[in-house]
Structures are given as structure tokens and as C-alpha cells.
N, C-alpha and C positions, 0 to 999 in steps of 0.2 A: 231300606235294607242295604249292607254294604256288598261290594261288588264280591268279597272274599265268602262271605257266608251262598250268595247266589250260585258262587261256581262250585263251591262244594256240593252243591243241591243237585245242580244240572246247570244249565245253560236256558234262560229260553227268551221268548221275544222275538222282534223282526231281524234285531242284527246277530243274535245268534244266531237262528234259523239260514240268513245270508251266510255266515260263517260255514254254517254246515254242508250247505249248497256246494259251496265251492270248495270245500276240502272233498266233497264227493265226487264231485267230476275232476279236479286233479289227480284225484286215483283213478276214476276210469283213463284219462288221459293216460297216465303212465305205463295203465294195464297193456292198454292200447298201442302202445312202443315197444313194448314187449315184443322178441321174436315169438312166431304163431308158437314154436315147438314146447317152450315156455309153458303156455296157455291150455295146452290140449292136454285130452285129457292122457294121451298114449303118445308116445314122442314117436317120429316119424323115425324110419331102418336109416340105421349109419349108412354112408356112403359106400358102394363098394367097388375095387377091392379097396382094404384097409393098407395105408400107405404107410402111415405114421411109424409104426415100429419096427420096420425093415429098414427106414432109412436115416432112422436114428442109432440104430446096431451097427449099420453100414460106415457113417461119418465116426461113431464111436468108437469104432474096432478098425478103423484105417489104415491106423500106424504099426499094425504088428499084421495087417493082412497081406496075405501075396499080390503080388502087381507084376504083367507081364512084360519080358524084357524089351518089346516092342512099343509098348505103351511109356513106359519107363523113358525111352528114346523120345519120344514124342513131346512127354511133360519137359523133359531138357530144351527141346529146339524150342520149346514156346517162352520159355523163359527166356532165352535166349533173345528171341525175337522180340518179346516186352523190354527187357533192358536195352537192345537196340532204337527199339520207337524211343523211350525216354531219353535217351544221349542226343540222337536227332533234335528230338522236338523241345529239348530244353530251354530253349530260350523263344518260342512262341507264345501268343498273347494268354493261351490259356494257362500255362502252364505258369508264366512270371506272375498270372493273378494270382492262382490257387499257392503257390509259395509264398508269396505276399501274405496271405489269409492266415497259411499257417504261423509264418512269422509272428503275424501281429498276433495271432490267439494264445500261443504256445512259443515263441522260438526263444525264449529264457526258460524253456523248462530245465529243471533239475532232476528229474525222477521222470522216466521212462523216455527220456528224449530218442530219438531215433531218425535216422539221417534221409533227408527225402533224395528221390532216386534222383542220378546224373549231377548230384552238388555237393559242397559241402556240409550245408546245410540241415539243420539238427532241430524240428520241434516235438509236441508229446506227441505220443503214437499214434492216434485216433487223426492228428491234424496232419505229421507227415505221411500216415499213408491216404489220405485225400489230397493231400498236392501230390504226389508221386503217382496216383492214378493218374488224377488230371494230366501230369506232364506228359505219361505213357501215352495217351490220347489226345493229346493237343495236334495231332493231323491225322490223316487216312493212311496209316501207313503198318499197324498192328493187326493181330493177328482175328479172325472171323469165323463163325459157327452160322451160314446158307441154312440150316433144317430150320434153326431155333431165334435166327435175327438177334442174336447177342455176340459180344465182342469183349470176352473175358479175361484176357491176358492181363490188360493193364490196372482193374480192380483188383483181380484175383493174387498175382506174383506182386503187385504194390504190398496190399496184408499178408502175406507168407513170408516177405522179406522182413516186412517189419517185425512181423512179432518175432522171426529168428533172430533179427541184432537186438530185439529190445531181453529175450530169455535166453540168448545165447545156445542157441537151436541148429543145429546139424544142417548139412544139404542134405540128405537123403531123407531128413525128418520134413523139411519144405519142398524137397518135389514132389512127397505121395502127399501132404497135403496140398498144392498144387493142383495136382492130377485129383482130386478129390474136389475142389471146388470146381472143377469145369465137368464133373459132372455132373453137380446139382445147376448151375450155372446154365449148362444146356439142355437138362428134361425137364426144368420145371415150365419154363415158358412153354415146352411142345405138350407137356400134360396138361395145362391151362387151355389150351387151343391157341394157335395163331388167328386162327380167324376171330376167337371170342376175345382174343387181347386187343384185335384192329376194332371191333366195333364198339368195345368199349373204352377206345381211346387212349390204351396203355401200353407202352411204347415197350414191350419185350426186352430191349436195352436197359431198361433200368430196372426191371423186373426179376430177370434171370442176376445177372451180377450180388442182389443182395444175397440170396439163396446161395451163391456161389460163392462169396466171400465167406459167408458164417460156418459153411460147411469148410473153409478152408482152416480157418482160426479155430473151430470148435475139434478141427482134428490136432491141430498143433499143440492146444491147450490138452488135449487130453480128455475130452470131457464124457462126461458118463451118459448112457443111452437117455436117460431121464432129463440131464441137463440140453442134449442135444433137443430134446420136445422141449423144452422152451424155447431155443437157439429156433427153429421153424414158425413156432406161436409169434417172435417179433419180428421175426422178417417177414410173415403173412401183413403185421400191419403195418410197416414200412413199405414194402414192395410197390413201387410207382413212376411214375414216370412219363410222359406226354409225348404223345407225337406230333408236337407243334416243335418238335427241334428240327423237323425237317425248316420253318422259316427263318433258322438262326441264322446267322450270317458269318460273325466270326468264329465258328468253331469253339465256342463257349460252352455255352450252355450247352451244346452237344458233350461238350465232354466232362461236363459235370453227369447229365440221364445215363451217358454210356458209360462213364468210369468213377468219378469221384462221388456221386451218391453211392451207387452199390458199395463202395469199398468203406465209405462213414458208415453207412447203415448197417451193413451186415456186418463189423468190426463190433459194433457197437451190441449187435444183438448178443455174437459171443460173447462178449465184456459181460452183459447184463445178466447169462445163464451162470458164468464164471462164478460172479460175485452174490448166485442165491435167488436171485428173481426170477419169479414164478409167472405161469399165465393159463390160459386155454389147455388142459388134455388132451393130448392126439388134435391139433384142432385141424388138422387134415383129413379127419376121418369125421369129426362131428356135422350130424346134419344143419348146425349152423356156423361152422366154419368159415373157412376161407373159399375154399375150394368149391363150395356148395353155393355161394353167393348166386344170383341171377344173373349177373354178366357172366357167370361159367357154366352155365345152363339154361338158356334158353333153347329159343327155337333154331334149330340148323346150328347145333352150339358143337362144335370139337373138342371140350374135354376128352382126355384119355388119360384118366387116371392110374389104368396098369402100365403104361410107358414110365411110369415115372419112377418103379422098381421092380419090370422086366429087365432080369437080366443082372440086374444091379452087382457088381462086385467081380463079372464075369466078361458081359458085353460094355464097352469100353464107348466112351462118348470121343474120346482124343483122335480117330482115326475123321471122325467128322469136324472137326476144328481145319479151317483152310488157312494157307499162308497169304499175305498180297503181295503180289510177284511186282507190283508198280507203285506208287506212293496214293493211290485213290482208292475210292470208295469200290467196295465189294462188288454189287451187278456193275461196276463199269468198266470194270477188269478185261471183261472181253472185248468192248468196242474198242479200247486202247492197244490192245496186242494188236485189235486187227489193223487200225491206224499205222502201228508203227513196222507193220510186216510189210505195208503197201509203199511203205517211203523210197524203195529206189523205184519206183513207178511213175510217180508222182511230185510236183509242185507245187507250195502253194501260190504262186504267181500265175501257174493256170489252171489252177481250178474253180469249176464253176461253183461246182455243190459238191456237199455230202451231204449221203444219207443213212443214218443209222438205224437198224430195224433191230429190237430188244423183245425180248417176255416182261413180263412183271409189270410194276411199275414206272413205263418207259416216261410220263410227263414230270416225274419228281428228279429226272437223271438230265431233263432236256430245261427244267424253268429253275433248277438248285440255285440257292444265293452262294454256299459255299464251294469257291472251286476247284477243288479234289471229288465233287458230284456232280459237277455240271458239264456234261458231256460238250455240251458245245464250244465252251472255253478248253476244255481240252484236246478237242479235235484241232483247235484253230494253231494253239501251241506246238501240239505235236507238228502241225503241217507246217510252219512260218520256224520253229527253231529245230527241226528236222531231230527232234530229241525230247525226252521228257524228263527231267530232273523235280527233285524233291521242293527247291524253293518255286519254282514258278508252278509247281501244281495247286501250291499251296497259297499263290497270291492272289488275296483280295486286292489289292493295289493294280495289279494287273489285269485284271478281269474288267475292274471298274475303268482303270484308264488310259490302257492302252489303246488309240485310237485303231491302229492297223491290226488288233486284236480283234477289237467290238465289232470292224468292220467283215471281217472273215465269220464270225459266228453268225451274222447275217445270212451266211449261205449252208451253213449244217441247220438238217433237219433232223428230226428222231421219233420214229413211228413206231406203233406197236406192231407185232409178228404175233399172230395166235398161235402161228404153226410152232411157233420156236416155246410154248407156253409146256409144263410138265403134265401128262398125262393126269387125269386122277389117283392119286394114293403113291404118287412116281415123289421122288426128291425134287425141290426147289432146284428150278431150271436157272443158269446164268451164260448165257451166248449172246450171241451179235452179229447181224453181218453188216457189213462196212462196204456203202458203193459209194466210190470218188469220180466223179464224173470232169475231165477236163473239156478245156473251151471249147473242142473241135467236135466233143458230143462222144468220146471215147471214155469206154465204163472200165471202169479195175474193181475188182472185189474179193474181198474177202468174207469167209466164213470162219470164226470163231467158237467151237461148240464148248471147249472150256478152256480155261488157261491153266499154266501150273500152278501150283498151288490150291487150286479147287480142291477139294475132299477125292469128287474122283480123277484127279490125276494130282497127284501130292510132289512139291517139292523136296526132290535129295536133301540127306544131309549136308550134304556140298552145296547144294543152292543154296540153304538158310544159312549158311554160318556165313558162306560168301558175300549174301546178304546184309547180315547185320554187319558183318565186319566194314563191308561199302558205307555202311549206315554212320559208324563209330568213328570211323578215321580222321573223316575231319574235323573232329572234335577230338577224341582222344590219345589220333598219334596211332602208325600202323601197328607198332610191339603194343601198348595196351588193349587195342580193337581183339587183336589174338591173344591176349593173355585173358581177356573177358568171352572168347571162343573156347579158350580148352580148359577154362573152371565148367566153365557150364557144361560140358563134354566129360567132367572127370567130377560131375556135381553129389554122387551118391558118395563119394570120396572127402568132401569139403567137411572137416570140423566145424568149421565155422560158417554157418550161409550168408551170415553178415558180411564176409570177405567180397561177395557180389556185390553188394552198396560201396562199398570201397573203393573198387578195381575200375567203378564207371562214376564217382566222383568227380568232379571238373569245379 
């Protein structure tokens, strides 16, 4: 019989029978990967409350909603203060990679090219606003959200800038878009839980920013409540990031988790709603979602899914965005003010020890490879160059080889303080006290409970422009540093928001 008339019949024999075998358990297989909710026979209650459609009305409707004139001031100094970090940190190693990158990917583009921030420099939009992240954060010196562990400026103002030079977009159109991604920016990571992002190993840094960027671009574009739920659906599976950059060394890969993935990816996810691409419904609300995963619920899990639009369009995330009053990392802010309050006290040719006593995470701030985080190399500089300047915060060169540096770091210790630790349900604690102990056995100290710049004691407007303009001058000349002060100060005024990428080209 030929094989043609057999299969017409049926199939049968041993190696059909095999055949059969195994096509049946490769469906059960499959069955079996199936999420449960799939399978059952009654799908399990949506998550509640339902987030999806309010914060898709919210990013949708941005651009024609009220913004308070407080807040409004706020979005200004931050821009501010990211275009400052970028003129600074322009020519650091992360920054001359990630322009390198773009270069080679794009910098012959013809069609949407767009100038990355602090340069001349011109590739497509997707590749300059990922080096002009990265540039923003190529050191410890931009701006920080304590509730939510994210560091939104330099993602966030890199794609609002770009996509206003690339569609010729207003300032007042990019700072409520702005002001709109650091919202999303800083609740999603606190709706997620801090504690269910640390034990699942997800660095909040890179988590928040995507979220943050797409709600920025999604409001620039204009996009409809509908496209904004897709704009959420691909940032749900992007959103990532590792807290193995605490082992980075040179501020690289740090600042691709903290800046230049969020700003690709969540560019990207815009782009993707823009151009018709579909995904997951509400997938913030589906019981198999993002949000619904096992890392966001487990046991002793801090999801708080109505933080994430209490309030929304009312209660403002911008007053909790802090400035860093010093060129280093966030918790180290206070050891350093106390350091440098103690210096006409103190020596360091005689001093024995210091000791620093922190909340939080004191042995990530005391063993850091990077040093703008390593308390001890800062403590040694502050004492030996009786000052602390932006290049030697930022030297690994010096940390590694300076002999009379490595030798002083020898004597700073840095201990935990439980007392100093924040209450239950209280805000992310950031202090320090500072004991310098000279030869003779004579103690100096200081107590540090926040610095300026923290959320709760915020820097003047005077401070941050003072700031940045310190930041800009010696690269861009005192009259440009101030003519990039009073755009940003007269930013709802700007026809053009592309004018800012201009003003701090170099």
C-alpha cells in the first residue's frame, strides 16, 4: 500500500502511534506554560485598584492640563540642573562612549537627526537622546528622587529635548512634558515596592526612567489615551535593570541603568504606540500582568498600587525630586557637608581617624569602587585638599593611586547608626554624623540631619542656578552659563526648546 492512500485512511503502526505520543504531550507541554489564568475555568478578579485608565488620561491629556506655578518653577530648575550635569560631565568616559555609539549607529543621519546634549554633535533621535542621557550622568552630580531610588533628569530632559529639536516643539510644550515624566518616573518604582524591586534584584534606576521617559515623549507626541496603554504595555517589558552596578567602577554601566537605557527604551516604547503597535489591554490591571508577577507579590511584598494614581494630576512628585548640593552620590551628601563644616577644626596631618556613622545602606558607601560613593576617598580628599571639587570627586586615577590618599582612607571608618535609620511608613532617612578624632585623642563632630537640597530642605532658586552656572563656566564662558540660566528661567516663553541644545553646545 502506498504511504499516500495510508494517510488518507488514518495513520497507524508503531511509528505512528510514536508520532501521536509525542504530539500529545507537546500540547500538554504547552498547556502547561500556559499562565494558570488561561486554563481555569473562571479567571481570577483584576487587580485592584484599576490603574491603567487614569494614567493614561493623565499622560494623554498633559498638554492642555493645568500645572501649578510652583511646580512649573520646579520642572525649570531641573532642566536646568540636567543641562548643567551634561556641559560638566561632557567629556567623561561615559559620556565620549555613548557619543561614540551614537556616532557610529546614526551620526550620518539625514532624517531626524538631533544634536546630543553639551556638543555639536548630531545623530538620529533614538541614538542622540541615549548619549545625551548617558552624558547627563556620566558623574554624581544631577539631580535625585530619596522616596523612589531613581535619578530622572538626565533620561527624562535628554528625550523632551530631543523630540522638541527633532518636531520643533515649544518650551512650555517640554517642561509639562518634563514635569510629566518624573512623575511616572517616580511612582512607578514606589507602586512596585522598593523592597519587592531589591529582592528581586531590580535596580529602581533603571525601572522608573523607562516609565518616565515614555510618559514624557507620549505626552510631547500627543498621544491618545489608547496609544498611551500600549506606551505602559512596552515599557512593562523593558523596565529593568540590575543592581550589580553598584560593582561598576567606572561609572559606565551606571549610567547607561540610570540614564541611557530608560531614555532608549522608553523613547522607543513611544515611537512604537506612535507608529500603531499594539500589545497587552490595561496590562497594569490584568491578573497577569506586570504588576501582578510574583516578584510584586509575594510574601512581605510592598506593592501599592493606589500610590501610583493618588492624587495624580493634583499631588505633585517634583517637590520630592532633591538637588546634590556636592558633586557625589545622594546618601553621601551628608557625611560630606559634615566633613567640610569641620575643616577649620581640623587637619589632616593630625588626624588619627574618622568615623562616620549613616542609616541605610552604610557598607555600599564605605567598600564603593566608584568615587563620588566611596565615603572613604572622600573623606581623605576633603581632609588633605581642605576642599572638594568636581574633578577629584570623580577620580578613579586618584583613589587608585594616590599613595597619601590610600594611606589616609586607612583611618576613616563607617558604621551603621540604627538610631539615624527612618521610622516605619516615615521617608527614606539621609544623615550622618562625622567624628574626626585628632592625635592628642580630641573629638570634633558633627551632626548632619539633611543637607540642602534634600526634598525636605530644598535649594533656592539662587542656589541651583548658582550652581549650574558654577557647573557651566568653565566650559562654556560666564555670559553663555547665564544666557543658559535665564532660557531656562523664561522656559514657558521659548518658541523653540531646541534653543537649549544650542545655548550649551560646545
Amino acid at each position: 500500500m502506498k504511504t499516500s492512500d495510508r494517510a488518507g485512511r488514518g495513520d497507524s503502526g508503531p511509528t505512528a502511534n510514536r508520532r501521536r505520543a509525542l504530539a500529545g504531550s507537546a500540547l500538554a507541554l504547552a498547556a502547561s506554560a500556559l499562565p494558570v489564568a488561561s486554563r481555569a475555568q473562571s479567571s481570577p478578579p483584576r487587580p485592584d485598584p484599576p490603574v491603567t485608565e487614569a494614567l493614561c488620561r493623565f499622560v494623554a491629556g498633559s498638554q492642555d492640563a493645568p500645572v501649578p506655578d510652583d511646580i512649573l518653577d520646579l520642572g525649570r530648575l531641573h532642566i536646568l540642573d540636567t543641562l548643567a550635569s551634561a556641559v560638566a560631565c561632557r567629556d567623561l568616559k561615559a559620556a565620549t562612549l555613548a557619543r561614540g555609539f551614537a556616532e557610529a549607529q546614526s551620526g550620518d543621519a539625514r532624517r531626524s537627526a538631533v544634536t546630543i546634549l553639551a556638543t555639536r554633535d548630531k545623530a538620529a533621535l533614538i541614538d542622540a537622546v541615549f548619549a545625551s542621557a548617558m552624558t547627563a550622568h556620566a558623574a554624581e552630580i544631577n539631580d535625585y528622587v530619596p522616596s523612589a531610588f531613581v535619578q530622572p533628569g538626565p533620561s527624562v530632559v535628554a528625550a523632551a529635548l530631543g523630540l522638541a529639536e527633532q518636531r520643533g516643539l515649544s518650551g512650555a510644550e517640554m517642561l509639562k512634558a518634563v514635569i510629566v515624566g518624573y512623575e511616572l518616573a517616580s511612582r512607578v518604582p514606589k507602586a512596585l515596592g522598593n523592597r519587592n524591586l531589591m529582592r528581586a534584584g531590580l535596580a529602581n534606576h533603571g525601572v522608573g526612567p523607562v516609565f518616565g521617559v515614555a510618559a514624557a515623549a507620549a505626552s510631547l507626541m500627543r498621544l491618545s489615551p489608547e496609544q498611551v496603554g500600549a506606551v505602559l504595555t512596552y515599557c512593562s517589558q523593558q523596565a529593568a535593570g540590575s543592581w550589580q552596578w553598584l560593582l561598576d567602577v567606572e561609572h559606565v554601566e551606571k549610567a547607561f541603568v540610570f540614564a541611557g537605557m530608560g531614555a532608549r527604551s522608553g523613547l522607543q516604547a513611544a515611537l512604537f504606540a506612535e507608529l500603531g503597535f499594539t500589545g497587552v489591554r490595561a496590562n497594569l490591571d490584568q491578573p497577569g500582568g506586570f504588576m501582578a508577577q510574583g516578584m510584586f507579590n509575594g510574601p512581605d511584598s510592598d506593592l501599592d498600587r493606589a500610590s501610583l494614581i493618588d492624587g495624580l494630576g493634583e499631588r505633585w512628585e517634583m517637590p520630592l525630586v532633591g538637588f546634590k548640593r556636592f558633586p557625589t552620590g545622594g546618601p553621601t551628601q551628608p557625611a560630606v557637608q559634615g566633613l567640610l563644616q569641620l575643616l577649620p577644626q581640623v587637619r589632616a596631618e593630625t588626624t588619627a581617624g574618622v568615623r562616620i556613622e549613616m542609616p541605610g545602606r552604610w557598607e555600599a558607601f564605605r567598600d564603593a569602587a566608584m568615587p563620588a560613593l566611596n565615603l572613604r576617598y572622600l573623606s581623605a580628599i576633603i581632609l588633605i585638599d581642605r576642599r572638594l571639587d568636581f574633578v577629584s570627586a570623580q577620580s578613579l586615577e586618584r583613589m587608585a593611586g594616590d599613595a597619601q590618599v590610600r594611606s589616609f582612607m586607612e583611618r576613616v571608618e563607617i558604621a551603621h547608626d540604627p538610631a539615624q535609620e527612618a521610622r516605619p511608613g516615615q521617608p527614606r532617612a539621609e544623615s550622618a554624623r562625622v567624628i574626626v578624632t585628632d592625635a592628642s585623642g580630641r573629638r570634633h563632630e558633627a551632626f548632619v540631619p539633611n543637607v540642602p537640597g534634600y526634598p525636605p530642605h530644598p535649594m533656592s532658586r539662587e542656589d541651583v542656578e548658582s550652581k549650574a552656572a558654577e557647573l557651566m563656566a568653565p566650559r562654556l564662558g560666564e555670559r553663555r552659563a547665564a544666557a543658559v540660566v535665564d532660557a531656562c528661567r523664561d522656559l514657558a516663553r521659548l518658541t523653540h526648546g531646541a534653543d537649549l541644545a544650542h545655548l550649551i553646545a560646545v
